[in-house]
N, C-alpha and C positions, 0 to 999 in steps of 0.2 A: 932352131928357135931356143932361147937360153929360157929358163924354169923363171926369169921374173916377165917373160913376153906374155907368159900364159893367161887365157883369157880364166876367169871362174869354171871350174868344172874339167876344164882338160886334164888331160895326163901327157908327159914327156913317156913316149916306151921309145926304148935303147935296144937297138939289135946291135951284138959282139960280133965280129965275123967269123968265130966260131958255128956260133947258130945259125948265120946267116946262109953256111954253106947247106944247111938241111940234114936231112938223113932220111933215105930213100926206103920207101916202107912198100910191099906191094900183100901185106895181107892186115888186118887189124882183125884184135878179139876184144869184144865189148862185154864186158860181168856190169851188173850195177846191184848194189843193196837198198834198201829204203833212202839212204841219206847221199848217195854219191854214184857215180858211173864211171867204170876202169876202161877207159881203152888204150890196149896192148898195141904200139904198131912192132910189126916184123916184116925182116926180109927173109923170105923164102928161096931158095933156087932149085929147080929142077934136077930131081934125083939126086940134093942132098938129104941125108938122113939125118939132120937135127938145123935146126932154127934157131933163135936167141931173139929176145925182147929189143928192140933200138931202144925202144923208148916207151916211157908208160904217164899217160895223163889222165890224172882223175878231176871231173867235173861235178858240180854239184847239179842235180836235175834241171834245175832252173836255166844254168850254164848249157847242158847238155840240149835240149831246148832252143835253145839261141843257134847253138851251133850246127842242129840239123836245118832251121832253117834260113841262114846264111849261106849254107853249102848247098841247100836247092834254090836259092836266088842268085849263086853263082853259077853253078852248072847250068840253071836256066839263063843268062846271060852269055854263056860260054855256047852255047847250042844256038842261041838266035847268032852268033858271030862266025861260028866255023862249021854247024852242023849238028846233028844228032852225035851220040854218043854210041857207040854200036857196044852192045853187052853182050858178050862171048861164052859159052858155056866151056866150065871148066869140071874137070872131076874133080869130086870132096878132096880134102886133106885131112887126110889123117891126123888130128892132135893128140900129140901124148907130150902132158905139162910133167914130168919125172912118173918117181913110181906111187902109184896109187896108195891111200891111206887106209887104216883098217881100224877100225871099231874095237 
């Protein structure tokens, strides 16, 4: 759809095939402050001894908001189609973000 088809209000968003290939997260860490929410995805692998950030997306509340409840209108769509969801217990992970700061 070319940007003069556009009805009032739409937006044109362009996926690169770069992004389109993803990047495969299986742990996130969520910080938020007063004014925003960080979430860290990472990929973890069993019985490696260090981690790296994929990718880091900061939300505004508002946003972050939105986005938990798309992702439980999803998974609840996703569970009337294929099933429950089976939640596995794992052992903690250990995080160590570098070396600790001092006062």
């Amino acid at each position: 759809m070319s940007d003069a088809k556009l009805k009032p209000g739409q937006i044109n968003i362009e996926l690169d095939e770069k992004t389109a290939e993803g990047i495969y997260s299986n742990l996130a860490i969520i910080n938020h402050s007063s004014s925003e929410f960080v979430v860290d995805f990472v990929s973890i692998m069993p019985g490696a001894p260090k981690a790296n950030v994929k990718s880091r997306i900061i939300l505004t509340p508002q946003h972050a908001k939105r986005l938990v409840r798309a992702l439980k209108d999803n998974i609840a769509r996703f569970e009337s189609s294929f099933g429950d969801i089976k939640d596995i217990e794992e052992p903690p992970i250990p995080l160590n973000f570098g070396p600790a700061g001092q006062a």
